[in-house]
VMD Tcl script that draws the C-alpha trace (Angstrom):
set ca {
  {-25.45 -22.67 -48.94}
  {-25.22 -23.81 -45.77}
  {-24.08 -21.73 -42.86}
  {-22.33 -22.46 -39.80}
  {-21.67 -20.86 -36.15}
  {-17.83 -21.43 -34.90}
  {-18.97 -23.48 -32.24}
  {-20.49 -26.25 -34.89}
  {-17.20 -25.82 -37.33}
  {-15.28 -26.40 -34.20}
  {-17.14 -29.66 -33.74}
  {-17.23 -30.80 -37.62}
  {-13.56 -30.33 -37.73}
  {-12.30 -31.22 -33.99}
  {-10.78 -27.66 -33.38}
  {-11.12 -25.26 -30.61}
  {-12.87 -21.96 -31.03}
  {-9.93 -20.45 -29.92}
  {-7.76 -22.09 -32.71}
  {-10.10 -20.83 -35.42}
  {-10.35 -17.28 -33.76}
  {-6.45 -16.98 -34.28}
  {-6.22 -18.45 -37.53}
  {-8.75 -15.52 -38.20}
  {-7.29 -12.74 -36.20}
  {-3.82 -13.65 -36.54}
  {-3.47 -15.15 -39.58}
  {-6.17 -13.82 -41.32}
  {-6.87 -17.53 -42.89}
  {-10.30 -17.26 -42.44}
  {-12.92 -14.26 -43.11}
  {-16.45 -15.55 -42.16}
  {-19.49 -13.41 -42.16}
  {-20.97 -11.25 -39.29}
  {-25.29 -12.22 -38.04}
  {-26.13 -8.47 -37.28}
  {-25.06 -9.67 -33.54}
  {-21.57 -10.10 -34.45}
  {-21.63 -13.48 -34.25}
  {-19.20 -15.44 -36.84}
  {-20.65 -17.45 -39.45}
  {-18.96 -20.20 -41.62}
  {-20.02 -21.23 -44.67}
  {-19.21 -24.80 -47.04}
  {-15.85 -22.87 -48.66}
  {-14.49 -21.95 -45.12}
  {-15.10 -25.10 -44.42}
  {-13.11 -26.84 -47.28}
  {-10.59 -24.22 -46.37}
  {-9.89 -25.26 -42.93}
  {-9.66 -29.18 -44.08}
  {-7.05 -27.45 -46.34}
  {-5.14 -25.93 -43.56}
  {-5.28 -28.85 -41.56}
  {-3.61 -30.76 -44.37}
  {-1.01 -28.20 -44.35}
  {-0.69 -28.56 -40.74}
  {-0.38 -32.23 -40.59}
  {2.51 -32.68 -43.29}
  {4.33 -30.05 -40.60}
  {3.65 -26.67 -42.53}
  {4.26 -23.60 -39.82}
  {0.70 -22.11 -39.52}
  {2.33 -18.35 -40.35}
  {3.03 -19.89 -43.86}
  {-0.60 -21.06 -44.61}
  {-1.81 -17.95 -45.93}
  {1.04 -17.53 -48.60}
  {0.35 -21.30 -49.53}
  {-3.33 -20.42 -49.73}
  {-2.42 -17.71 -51.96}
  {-0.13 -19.69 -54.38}
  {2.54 -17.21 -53.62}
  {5.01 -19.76 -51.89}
  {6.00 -23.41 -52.40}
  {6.04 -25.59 -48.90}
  {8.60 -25.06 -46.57}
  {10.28 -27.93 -44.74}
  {8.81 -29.34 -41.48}
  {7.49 -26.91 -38.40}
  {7.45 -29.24 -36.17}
  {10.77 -29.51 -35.41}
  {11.32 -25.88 -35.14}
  {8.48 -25.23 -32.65}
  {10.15 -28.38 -30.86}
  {13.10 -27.04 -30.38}
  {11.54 -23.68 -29.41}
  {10.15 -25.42 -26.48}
  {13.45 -27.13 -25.67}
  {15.54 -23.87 -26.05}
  {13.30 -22.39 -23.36}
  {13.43 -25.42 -20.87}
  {17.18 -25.73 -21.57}
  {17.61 -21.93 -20.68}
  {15.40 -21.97 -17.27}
  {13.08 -19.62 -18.87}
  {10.15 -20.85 -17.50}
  {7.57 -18.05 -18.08}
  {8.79 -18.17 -22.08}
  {8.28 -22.36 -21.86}
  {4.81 -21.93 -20.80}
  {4.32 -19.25 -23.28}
  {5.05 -20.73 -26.36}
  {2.73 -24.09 -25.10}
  {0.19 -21.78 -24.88}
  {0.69 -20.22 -28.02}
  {1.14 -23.53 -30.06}
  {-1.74 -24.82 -28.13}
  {-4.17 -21.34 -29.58}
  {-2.26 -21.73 -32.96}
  {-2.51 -25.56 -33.61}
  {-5.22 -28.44 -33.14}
  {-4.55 -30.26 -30.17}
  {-3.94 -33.79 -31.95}
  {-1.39 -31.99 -33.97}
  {0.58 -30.33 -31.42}
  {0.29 -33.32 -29.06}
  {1.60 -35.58 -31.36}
  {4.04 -33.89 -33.32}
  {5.87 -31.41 -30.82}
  {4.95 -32.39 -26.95}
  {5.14 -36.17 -27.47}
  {8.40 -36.16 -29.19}
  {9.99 -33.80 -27.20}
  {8.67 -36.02 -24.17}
  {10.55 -38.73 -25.82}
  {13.55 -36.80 -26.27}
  {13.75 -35.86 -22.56}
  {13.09 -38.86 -21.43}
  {15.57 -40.59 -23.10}
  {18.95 -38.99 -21.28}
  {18.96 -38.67 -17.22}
  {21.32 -35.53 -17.85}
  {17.48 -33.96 -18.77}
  {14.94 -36.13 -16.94}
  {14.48 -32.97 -14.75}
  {13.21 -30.86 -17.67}
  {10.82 -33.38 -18.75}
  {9.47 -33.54 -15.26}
  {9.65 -29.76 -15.31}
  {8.36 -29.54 -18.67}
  {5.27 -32.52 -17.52}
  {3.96 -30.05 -15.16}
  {3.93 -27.06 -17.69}
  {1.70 -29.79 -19.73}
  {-0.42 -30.68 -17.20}
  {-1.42 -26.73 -16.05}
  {-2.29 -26.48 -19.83}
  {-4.29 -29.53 -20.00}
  {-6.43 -28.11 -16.42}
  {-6.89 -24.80 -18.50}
  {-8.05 -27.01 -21.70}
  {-10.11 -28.70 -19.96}
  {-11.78 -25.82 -18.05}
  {-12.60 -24.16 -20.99}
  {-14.01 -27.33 -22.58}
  {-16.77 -27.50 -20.04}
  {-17.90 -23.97 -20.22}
  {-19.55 -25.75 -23.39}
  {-22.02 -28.27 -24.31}
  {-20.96 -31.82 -24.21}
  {-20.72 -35.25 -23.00}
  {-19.30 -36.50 -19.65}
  {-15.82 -38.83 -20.58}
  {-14.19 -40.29 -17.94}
  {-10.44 -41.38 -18.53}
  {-8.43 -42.96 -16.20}
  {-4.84 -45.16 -16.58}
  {-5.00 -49.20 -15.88}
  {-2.05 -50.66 -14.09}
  {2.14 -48.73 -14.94}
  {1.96 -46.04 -17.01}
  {3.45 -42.93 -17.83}
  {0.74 -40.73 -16.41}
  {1.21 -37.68 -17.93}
  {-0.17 -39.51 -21.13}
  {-3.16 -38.93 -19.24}
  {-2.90 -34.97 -19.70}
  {-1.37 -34.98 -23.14}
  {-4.47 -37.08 -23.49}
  {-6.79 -35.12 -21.90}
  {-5.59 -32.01 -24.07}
  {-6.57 -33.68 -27.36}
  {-10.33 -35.23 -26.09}
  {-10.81 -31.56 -24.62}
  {-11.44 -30.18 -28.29}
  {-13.83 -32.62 -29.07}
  {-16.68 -31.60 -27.32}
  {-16.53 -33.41 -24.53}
  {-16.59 -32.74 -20.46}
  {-13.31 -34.92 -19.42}
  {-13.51 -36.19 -15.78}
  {-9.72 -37.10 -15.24}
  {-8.21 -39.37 -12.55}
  {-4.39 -38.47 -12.28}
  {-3.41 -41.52 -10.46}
  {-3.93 -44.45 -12.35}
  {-5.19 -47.63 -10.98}
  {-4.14 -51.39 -10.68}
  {-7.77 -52.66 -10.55}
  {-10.21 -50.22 -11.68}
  {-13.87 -50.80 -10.50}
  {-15.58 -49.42 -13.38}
  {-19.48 -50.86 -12.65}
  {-22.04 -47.91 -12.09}
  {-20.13 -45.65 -13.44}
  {-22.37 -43.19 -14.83}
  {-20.38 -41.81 -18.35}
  {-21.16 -41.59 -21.84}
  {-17.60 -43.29 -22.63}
  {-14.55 -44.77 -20.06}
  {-11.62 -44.15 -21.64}
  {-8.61 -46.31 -20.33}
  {-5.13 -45.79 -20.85}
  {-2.88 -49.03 -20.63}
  {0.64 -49.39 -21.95}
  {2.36 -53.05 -22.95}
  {0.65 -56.10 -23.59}
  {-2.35 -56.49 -20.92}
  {-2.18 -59.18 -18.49}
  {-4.56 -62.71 -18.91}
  {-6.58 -61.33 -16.24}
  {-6.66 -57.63 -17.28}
  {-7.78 -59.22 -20.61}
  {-10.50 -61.02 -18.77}
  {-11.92 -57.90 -17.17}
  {-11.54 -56.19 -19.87}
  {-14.59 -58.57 -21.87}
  {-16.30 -58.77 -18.84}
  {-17.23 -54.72 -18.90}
  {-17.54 -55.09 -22.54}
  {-20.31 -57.78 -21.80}
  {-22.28 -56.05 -19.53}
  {-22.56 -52.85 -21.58}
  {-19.66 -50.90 -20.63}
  {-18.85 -47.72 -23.08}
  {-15.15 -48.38 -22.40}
  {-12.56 -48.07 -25.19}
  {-8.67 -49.08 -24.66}
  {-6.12 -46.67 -25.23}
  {-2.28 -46.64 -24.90}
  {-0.08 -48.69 -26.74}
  {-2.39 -51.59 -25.26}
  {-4.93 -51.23 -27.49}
  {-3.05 -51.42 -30.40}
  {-1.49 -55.08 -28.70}
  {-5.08 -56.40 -27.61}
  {-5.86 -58.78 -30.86}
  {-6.08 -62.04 -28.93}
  {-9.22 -63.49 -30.39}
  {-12.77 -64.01 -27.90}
  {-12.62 -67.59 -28.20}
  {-9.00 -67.43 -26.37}
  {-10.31 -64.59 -23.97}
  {-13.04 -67.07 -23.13}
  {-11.15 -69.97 -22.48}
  {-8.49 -67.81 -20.44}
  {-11.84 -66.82 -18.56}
  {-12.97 -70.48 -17.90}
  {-9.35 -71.09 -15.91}
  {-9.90 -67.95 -14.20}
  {-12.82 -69.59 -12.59}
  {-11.88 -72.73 -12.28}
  {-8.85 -71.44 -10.21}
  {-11.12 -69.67 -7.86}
  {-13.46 -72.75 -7.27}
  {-10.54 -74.48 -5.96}
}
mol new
graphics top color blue
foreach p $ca { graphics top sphere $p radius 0.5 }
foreach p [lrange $ca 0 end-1] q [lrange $ca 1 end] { graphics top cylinder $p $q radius 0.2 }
display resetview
């Protein structure tokens, strides 16, 4: 049987160290085997355990209730998400802000990033966002997320890994950025972040393994254009953002938007 250090199960499974430490410690999910250093060791059944306790965690189980599900000594609870949510709101809504960054930080130790992102700080983003009686504690609650993203992404490069840059193309809500940031940071990566996103990114020479680029709406005919043109010459960039999902024009109608283009500018 294979075995496994925690730094490879954290890259098999796209969790931090830290995650896997406090299922471990906390929760006492996990119990791998000691090398005569100390070091942990994972073997093929802690791994099929974990992709069982991220299934749990993904249909919204509370992590503290794992271990009893694990056990077969309790049937599944209804959603965490919303509890740890409003956690987080209850905090913001109370000016506690030591207890708001808290519990982030906690969640964010507990939880894989993609989970928490998109099932608690996203949503509660969204929530915020949506009433100007509490726009102030989503801006107060954006830079809570962005000192947590810095501290993921510190940690992230005090590993091996690849250099990602990730920058935002044209209006966006930048602080998808961060909540962006957070989730790439636990998968191995070194994340090279510009906060200020820009209308006409100059992306030749960059030296990067992968340009990620975070656009929201339906990109622009020239946007579009550029966006073939780095793709042509090589480019590792990848679209992000709502954008992506709305970029399905076909080549031949890129192309021919591209021929205009140039026509235009030989006039």
């Amino acid at each position: 049987m294979s075995l496994y250090s925690i730094g490879e199960v954290a890259r098999i499974c796209g969790i931090n160290p830290v995650t896997l430490r406090a299922w471990q410690r906390r929760y006492g999910l996990l119990k791998p085997q000691r090398t005569e250093g100390g070091h942990r060791q994972f073997d093929d059944t802690d791994l099929d355990t974990i992709q069982t306790i991220l299934a749990w965690i993904n249909r919204g189980v509370p992590v503290g209730q794992i271990k009893a599900l694990l056990e077969g000594t309790l049937s599944p609870l209804p959603s965490g998400w919303s509890q740890s949510e409003q956690r987080l709101l209850s905090a913001l809504q109370e000016f506690q802000t030591s207890k708001a960054r808290q519990i982030i930080n906690e969640l964010g130790r507990d939880y894989p990033a993609n989970a928490l992102v998109n099932n608690v700080l996203r949503p509660l983003r969204t929530r915020l966002k949506s009433h100007p009686s509490t726009l102030l504690m989503c801006s107060q609650l954006d830079g809570m997320l962005i000192e947590h993203a810095i501290t993921c992404l510190n940690a992230a490069r005090k590993t091996p890994g690849i250099n990602v840059l990730l920058l935002g193309w044209g209006d966006i809500d930048s602080t998808e950025l961060w909540l962006e940031a957070i989730v790439r940071s636990q998968d191995g990566v070194h994340i090279e972040l510009l906060a200020q996103p820009l209308a006409e990114p100059q992306l030749e020479g960059i030296q990067a393994a992968q340009i990620l680029v975070w656009a929201e709406g339906r990109l622009t005919k020239l946007q579009r254009i550029r966006l073939q043109e780095w793709q042509q010459i090589g480019l590792p960039v990848q679209l992000l953002g709502s954008a992506a999902l709305l970029a399905t024009a076909p080549i031949a109608e890129l192309t021919l938007i591209k021929g205009l283009h140039q026509n235009k500018d030989e006039i």
